[in-house]
N, C-alpha and C positions, 0 to 999 in steps of 0.2 A: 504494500500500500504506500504511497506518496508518503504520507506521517512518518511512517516507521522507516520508510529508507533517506529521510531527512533528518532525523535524529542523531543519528552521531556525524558529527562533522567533520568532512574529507576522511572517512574511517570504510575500509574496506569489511563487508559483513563475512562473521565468523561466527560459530557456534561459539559456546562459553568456554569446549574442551578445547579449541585450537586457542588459545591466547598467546602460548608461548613460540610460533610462529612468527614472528615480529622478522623482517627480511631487512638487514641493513643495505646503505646505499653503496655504490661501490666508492672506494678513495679519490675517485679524480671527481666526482658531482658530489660530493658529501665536502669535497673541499671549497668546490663553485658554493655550494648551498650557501654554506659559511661564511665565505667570502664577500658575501653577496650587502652589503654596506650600503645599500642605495637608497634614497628617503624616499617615505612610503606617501606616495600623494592620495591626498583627502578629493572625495569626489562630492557632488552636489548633491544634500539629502533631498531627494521627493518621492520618502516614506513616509516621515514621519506627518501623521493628518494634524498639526496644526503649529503654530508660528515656534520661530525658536525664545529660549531654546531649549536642546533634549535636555532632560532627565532623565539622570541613571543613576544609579545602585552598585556597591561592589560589599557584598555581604560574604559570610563565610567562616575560614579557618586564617590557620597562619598563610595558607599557600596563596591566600589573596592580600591579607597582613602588610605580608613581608616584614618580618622580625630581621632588623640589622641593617639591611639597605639603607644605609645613607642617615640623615637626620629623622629624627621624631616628625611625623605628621602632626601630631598634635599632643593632647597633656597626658591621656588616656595611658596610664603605664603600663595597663595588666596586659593592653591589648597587642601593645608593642607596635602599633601601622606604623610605618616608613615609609621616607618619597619615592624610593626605588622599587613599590609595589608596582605592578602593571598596570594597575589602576591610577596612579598618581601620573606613571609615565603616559596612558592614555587620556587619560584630561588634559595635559598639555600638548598632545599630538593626536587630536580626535581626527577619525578614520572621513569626517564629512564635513563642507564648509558651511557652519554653522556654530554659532556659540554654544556649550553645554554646559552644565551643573552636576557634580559629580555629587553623592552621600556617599561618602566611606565608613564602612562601618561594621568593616571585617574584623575579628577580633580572634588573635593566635588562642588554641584550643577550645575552638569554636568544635562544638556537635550541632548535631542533627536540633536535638533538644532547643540548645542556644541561640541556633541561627535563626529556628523558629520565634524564639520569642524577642529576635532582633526587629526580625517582619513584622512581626505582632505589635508590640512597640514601639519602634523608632522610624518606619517608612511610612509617611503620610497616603491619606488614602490619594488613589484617583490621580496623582503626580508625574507619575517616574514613567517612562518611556520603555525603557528595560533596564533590567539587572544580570549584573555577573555575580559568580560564586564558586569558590571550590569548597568543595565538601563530602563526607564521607570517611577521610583518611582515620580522624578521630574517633569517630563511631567503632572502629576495630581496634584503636590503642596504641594509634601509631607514636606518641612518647614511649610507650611499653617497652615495643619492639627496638628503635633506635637504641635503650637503657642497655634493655637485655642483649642484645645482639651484637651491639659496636660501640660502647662506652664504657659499661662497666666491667670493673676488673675483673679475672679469670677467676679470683679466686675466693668471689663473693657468692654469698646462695642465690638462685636460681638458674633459670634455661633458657636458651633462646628456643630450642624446637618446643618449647612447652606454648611460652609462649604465641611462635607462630601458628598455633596449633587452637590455641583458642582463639585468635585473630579472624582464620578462619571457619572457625564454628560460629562469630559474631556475625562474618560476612553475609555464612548460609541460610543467617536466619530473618524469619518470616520480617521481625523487628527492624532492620537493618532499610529494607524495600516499607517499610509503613510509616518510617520517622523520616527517611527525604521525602516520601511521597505529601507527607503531612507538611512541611517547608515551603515544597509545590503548592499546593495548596492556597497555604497562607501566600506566597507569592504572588500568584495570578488574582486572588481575592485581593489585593492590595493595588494593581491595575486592573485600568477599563478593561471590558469585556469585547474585544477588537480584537484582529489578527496582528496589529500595528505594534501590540506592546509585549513582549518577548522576555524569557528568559536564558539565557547563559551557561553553563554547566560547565566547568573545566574540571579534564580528572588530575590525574599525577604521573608523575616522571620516575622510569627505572631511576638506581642511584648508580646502578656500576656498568662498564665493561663486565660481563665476567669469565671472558674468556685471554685477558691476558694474564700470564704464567709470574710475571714478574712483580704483581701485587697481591703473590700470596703469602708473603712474611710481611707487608703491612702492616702499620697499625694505626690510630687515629691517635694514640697515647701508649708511653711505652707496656701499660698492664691491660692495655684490649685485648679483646679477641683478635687474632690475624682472619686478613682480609681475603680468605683461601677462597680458589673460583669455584668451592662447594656452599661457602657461607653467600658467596656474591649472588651463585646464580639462584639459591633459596629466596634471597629478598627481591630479588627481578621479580622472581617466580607470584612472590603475596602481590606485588605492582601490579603486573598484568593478569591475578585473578580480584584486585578490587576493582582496576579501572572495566571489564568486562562485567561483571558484577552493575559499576554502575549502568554500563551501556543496555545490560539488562532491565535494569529500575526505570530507568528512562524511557526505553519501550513500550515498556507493561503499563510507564503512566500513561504517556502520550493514545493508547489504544483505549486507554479507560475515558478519553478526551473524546470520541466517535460519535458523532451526531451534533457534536456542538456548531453553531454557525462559527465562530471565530478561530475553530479549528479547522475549516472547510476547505482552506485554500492553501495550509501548510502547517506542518507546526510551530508552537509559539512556545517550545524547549526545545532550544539545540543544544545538544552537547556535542564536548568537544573531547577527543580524547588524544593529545600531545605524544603518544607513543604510538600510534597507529595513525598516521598524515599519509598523505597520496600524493604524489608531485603530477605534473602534467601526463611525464611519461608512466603513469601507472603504477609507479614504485612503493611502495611501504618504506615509511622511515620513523623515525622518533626526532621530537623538535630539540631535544639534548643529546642525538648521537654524536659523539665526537666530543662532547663537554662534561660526560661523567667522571667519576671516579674512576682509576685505574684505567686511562685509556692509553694504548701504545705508547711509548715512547714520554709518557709525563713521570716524573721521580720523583712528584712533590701531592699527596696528596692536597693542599693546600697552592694549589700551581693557578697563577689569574686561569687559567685557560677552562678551568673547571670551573660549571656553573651552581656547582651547590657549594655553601660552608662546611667545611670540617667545623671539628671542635676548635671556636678560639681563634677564628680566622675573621682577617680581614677582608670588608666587603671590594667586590674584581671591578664596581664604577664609581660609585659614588660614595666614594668611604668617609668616613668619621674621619676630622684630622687626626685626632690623638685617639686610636684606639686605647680604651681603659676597660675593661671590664669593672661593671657596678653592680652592685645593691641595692634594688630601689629600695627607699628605704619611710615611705608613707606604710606601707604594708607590706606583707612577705607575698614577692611575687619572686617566679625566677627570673635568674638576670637574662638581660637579653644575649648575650653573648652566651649562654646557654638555647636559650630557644631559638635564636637562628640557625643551630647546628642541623646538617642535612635541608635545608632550606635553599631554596634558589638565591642565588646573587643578583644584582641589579641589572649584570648583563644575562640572567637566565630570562629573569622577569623579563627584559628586553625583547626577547625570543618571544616572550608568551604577550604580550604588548602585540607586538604583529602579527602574530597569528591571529587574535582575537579582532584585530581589524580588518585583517580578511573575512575573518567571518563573521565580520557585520556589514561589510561590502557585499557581501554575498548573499547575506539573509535579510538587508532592509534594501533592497533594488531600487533600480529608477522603474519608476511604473508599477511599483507595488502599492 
């Protein structure tokens, strides 16, 4: 149906068992990809049914946040937003020539639960145009996993397969598909009842390479676990059955959407999923191949070229001058230099900034 193969965006359809499929591009177009530096031109909006300008929304986790990137958006500590979100970098580089108005009001260790009563609370009714959001990661534990898996020392109690293990028994469950679904929800009940006003979906990024040999004495800290391509391709592995997972949820909602007039003509949830993209020529790629952890030839897990934070690292665009690690110290929250670990860098965000302008080039047309 039209809905359901517009729903994940630029993402070639697979069953749930094939995730781990993922086809890299070859060296000599994956370097073009990258390479590829050229500003992105803003086209004329006539989608939007009425004057500017747009309102929009970037609700969520940390992965819309951005913990670390650059300076404080604003006073909000717990939440940790920064200007190097893809959200901050898109309000000053919006995809269409018109004025816009961004609510940011994504907040690191955001759930399913939270983000709901972000909607509920803080998006005025009948306003916003569309929203972005990433979400989900939390809903499984993903501080858990990071703790147990690649930070904490060896010789503390618990497991990483334990935990990976109830990551996805969360994933599996019914719970999991009925708390975004309820998000959606509250979203779409927060805009008019139009095809014009749109939600967003962005999932998440593998962390590793894991098939180079020479990041398997690794470590993020000299008493981590090593970064063996048993432990790497394990957590690729939980990436591509959450983000599948989501592409699942997303379907299931958008088909429970059938009959409605403002679903009539397309769907009004796209998702996006960053590890499954298509290039012209048909290709499968990940928008962080080449930027992970442990990719050929980097020596440094903390190397600018690499679009996540290690532990304790400084941001790859728009850094703090004087890295310091702090304390907030109104209440006990963690430091940020803690929560940006495993998080995109300003040049990931960067990545995920264009992509998402594509795919609002793409999903609010001329003549829609």
């Amino acid at each position: 149906m039209r809905q359901i193969a517009n729903t994940v965006q630029n993402s070639k359809s697979r069953a749930c068992g094939d995730a781990g499929t993922l086809r890299p591009l070859p060296n000599d177009i994956l370097k073009k990809r990258q390479a590829n530096n050229d500003p992105f031109v803003p086209v004329d909006d006539v989608f939007t049914p009425h004057e500017p300008p747009v309102n929009w929304v970037a609700l969520g986790d940390s992965y819309t946040a951005g913990p670390g990137t650059g300076t404080d958006y604003d006073t909000d500590e717990k939440c940790a937003r920064n200007v190097g979100s893809y959200a901050v970098q898109m309000e000053a580089e919006f995809p269409f020539n018109v004025t816009n108005n961004l609510d940011f009001i994504a907040c690191s260790g955001g759930t399913s639960p939270t983000s709901l009563a972000q909607a509920r609370d803080l998006v005025p009714q009948d306003r916003d145009d569309f929203m972005v959001m990433t979400l989900g990661g939390n809903d499984i534990g993903f501080s858990d996993i990071a703790i147990e898996c690649l930070v904490k020392a060896q010789y503390f109690p618990g497991d990483c397969d334990q935990t990976l293990a109830k990551a996805k028994v969360l994933l599996a469950a019914t719970r999991f598909e009925t708390d975004i679904h309820a998000v959606y929800d509250q979203v779409f009940a927060k805009m008019k009842d139009d095809r014009h006003y749109q939600l967003y979906h962005i999932f998440y990024h593998r962390f590793f390479n894991a098939d180079t040999t020479e990041c398997d004495r690794k470590t993020f800290a000299l008493v981590n676990p090593r970064l063996t391509r048993t432990l790497r391709g394990k957590l690729n592995s939980l990436a591509d059955a959450l983000n599948t997972r989501l592409e699942q949820v997303a379907q299931n909602y958008i088909r429970k959407q059938q009959g409605k007039v403002s679903w009539s003509q397309g769907s009004r949830l796209i998702a996006i999923n960053p590890d499954r993209l298509t290039n012209s020529n048909g290709e499968t790629y990940g928008l962080f191949d080449g930027h992970r952890f442990c990719e050929p030839g980097v020596t440094s897990l903390r190397d600018p070229s690499v679009w996540f934070f290690a532990t304790i690292a400084k941001d790859s665009l728009q850094k703090r001058e004087d890295f310091v690690p702090h304390f907030r110290t109104r209440q006990f929250v963690v430091p940020e230099f803690a929560t940006q670990s495993f998080h995109p860098r300003s040049a990931g965000f960067r990545a995920v900034k264009r992509m998402l302008q594509e795919s609002l080039q793409q999903n609010r047309p001329a003549g829609g």
